[in-house]
MIKOLGU-489674 format. One line per field, with one value per residue (C-alpha): residue in one letter; residue number from 1; chain; x, y, z. Coordinates in nm, 2 decimals, padded with zeros to 4 digits. Layout:
<recs>
res <- (a; ...);
n <- (NUM; ...);
chain <- (A; ...);
east <- (X; ...);
north <- (Y; ...);
up <- (Z; ...);
</recs>
This chain:
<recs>
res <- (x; x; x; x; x; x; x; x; x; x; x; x; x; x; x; x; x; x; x; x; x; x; x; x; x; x; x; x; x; x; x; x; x; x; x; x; x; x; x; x; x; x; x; x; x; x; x; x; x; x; x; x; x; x; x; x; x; x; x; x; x; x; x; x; x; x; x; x; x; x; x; x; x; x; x; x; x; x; x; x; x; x; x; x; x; x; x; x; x; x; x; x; x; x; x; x; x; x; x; x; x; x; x; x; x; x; x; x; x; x; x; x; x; x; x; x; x; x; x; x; x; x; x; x; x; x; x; x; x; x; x; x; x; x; x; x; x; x; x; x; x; x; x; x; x; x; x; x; x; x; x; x; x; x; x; x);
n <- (1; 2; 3; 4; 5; 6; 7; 8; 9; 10; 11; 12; 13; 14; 15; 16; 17; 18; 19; 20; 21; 22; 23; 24; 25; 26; 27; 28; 29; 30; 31; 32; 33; 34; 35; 36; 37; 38; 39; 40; 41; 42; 43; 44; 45; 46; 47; 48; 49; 50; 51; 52; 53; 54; 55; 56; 57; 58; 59; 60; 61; 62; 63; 64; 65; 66; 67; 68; 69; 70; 71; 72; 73; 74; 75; 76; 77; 78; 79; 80; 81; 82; 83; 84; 85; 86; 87; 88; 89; 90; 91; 92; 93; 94; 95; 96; 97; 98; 99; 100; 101; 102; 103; 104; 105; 106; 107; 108; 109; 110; 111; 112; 113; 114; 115; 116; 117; 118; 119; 120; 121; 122; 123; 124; 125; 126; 127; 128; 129; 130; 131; 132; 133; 134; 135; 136; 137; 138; 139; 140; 141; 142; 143; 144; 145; 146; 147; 148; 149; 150; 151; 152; 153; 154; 155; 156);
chain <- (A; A; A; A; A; A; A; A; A; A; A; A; A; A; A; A; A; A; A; A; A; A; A; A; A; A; A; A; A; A; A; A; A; A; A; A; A; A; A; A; A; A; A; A; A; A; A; A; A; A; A; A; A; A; A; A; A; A; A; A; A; A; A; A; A; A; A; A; A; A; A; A; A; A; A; A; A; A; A; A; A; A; A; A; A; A; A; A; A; A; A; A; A; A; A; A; A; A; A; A; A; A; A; A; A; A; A; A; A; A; A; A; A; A; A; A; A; A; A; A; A; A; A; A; A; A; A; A; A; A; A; A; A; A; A; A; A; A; A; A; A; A; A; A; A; A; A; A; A; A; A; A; A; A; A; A);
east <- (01.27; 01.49; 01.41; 01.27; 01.46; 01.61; 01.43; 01.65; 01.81; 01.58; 01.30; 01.48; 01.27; 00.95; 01.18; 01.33; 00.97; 00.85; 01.18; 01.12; 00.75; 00.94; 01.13; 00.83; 00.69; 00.95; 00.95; 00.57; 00.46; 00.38; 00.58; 00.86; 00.74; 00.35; 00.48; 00.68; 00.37; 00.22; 00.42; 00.46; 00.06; 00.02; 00.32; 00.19; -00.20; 00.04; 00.24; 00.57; 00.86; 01.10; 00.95; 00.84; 01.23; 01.32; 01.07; 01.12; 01.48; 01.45; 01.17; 01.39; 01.66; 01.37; 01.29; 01.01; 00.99; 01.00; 00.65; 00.45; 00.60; 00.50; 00.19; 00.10; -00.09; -00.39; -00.32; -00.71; -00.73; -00.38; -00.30; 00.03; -00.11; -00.25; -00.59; -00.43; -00.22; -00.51; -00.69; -00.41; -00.39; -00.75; -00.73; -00.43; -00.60; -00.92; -00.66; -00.47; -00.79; -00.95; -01.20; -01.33; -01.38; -01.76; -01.82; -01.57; -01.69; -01.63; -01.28; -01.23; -01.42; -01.17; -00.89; -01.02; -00.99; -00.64; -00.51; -00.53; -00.64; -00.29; -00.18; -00.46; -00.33; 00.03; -00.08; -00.26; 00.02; 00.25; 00.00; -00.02; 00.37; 00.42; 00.17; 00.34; 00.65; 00.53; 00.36; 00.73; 00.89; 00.63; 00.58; 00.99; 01.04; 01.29; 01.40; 01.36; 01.60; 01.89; 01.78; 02.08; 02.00; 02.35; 02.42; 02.08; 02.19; 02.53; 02.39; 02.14);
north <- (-01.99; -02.16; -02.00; -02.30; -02.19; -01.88; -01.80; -01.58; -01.86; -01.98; -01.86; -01.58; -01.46; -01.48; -01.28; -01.04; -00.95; -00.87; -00.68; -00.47; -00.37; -00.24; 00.00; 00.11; 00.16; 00.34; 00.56; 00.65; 00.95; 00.84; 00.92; 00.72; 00.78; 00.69; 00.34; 00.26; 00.34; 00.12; -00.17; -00.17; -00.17; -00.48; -00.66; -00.59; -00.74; -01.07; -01.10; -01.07; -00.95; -00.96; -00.69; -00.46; -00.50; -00.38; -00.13; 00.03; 00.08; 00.23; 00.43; 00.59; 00.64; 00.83; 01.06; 00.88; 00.89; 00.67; 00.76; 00.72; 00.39; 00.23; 00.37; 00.24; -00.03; 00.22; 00.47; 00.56; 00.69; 00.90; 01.28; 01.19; 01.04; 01.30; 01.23; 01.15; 00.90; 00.80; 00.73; 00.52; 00.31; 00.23; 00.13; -00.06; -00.28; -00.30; -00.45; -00.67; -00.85; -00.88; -01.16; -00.87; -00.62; -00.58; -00.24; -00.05; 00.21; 00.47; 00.41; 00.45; 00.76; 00.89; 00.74; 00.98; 01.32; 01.27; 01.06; 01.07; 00.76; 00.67; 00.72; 00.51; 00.24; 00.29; 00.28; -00.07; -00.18; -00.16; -00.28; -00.61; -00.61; -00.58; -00.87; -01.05; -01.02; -01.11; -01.44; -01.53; -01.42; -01.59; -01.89; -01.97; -01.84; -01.54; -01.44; -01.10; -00.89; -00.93; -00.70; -00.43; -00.14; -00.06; -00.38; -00.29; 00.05; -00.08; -00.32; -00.11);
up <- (02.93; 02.67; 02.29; 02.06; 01.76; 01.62; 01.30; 01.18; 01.01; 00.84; 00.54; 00.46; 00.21; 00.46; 00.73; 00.41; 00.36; 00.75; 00.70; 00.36; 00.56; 00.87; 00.60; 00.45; 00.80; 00.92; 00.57; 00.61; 00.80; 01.11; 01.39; 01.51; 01.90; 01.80; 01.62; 01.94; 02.11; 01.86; 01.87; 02.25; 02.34; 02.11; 02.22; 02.57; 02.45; 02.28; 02.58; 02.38; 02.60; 02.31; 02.14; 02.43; 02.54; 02.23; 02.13; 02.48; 02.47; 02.09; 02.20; 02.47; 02.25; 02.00; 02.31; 02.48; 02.91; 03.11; 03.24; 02.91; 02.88; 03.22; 03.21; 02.84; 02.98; 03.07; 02.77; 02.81; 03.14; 03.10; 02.99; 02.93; 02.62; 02.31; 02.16; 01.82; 02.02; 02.20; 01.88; 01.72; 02.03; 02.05; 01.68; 01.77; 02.00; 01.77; 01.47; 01.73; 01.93; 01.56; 01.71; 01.93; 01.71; 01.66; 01.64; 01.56; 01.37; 01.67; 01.70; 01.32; 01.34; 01.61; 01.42; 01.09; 01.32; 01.33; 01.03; 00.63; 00.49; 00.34; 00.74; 00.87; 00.64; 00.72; 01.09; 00.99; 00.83; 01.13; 01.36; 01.17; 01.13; 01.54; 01.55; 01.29; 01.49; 01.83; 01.71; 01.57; 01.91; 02.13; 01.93; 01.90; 02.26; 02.19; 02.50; 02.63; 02.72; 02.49; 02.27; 02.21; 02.02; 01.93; 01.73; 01.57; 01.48; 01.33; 01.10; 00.93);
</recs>
């Protein structure tokens, strides 16, 4: 797979902004594990290898196992996974498939057990940044693996 273009050089205030919401993300009170959670289930429902190459290595580097990651594909049916994590990854998946959210009133009820409402919206806020990202990584063909969190680290 060839990448299409490399974004990154261009609209720099469009890719500024995604940017200034990822440091507000990562500011909030949410978890740093639970977003990489987060932002690996939807990049795994977008099909967006970029982003669960690098939200994988960064989450191992935050502490997360090997074994919660492989097995995030079937979060609902693990212990590995806590019902407050359980709750923000079924509300993940009720932001990121959008068309196929009918009723979703239990999963925001779950999602209320564990989360304030300025968490819920934080929470919403980096689900629809991770999707943002993976349409932009998909669409332009970044390709996965190349992702080195070291570089990442040094630049910030």
């Amino acid at each position: 797979m060839a990448q299409r273009i490399d974004y990154s050089r261009y609209a720099p205030a469009m890719l500024g902004s995604l940017h200034a919401m990822e440091k507000a993300i990562s500011e909030s009170e949410i978890d740093r594990k639970l977003l990489h959670l987060v932002k690996m289930r939807a990049s795994q429902i977008n099909g967006c290898g970029w982003c669960l190459d690098m939200h994988s290595k960064d989450a191992i580097l935050d502490g997360e196992t090997v074994q919660r990651i492989a097995l995030l594909s079937a979060w609902w049916e693990c212990p590995q996974y806590s019902d407050k994590e359980k709750a923000a990854l079924a509300w993940t998946e009720r932001v990121t498939m959008i068309s196929d959210a009918r009723d979703d009133d239990p999963v925001y009820e779950d999602l209320q057990k564990f989360f304030t409402e300025g968490e819920i919206v934080a929470l919403t806020w980096a689900i629809i940044a991770i999707n943002s990202w993976n349409r932009l990584n998909v669409a332009f063909r970044t390709v996965p693996g190349t992702y080195d969190p070291g570089k990442r680290k040094a630049s910030q």
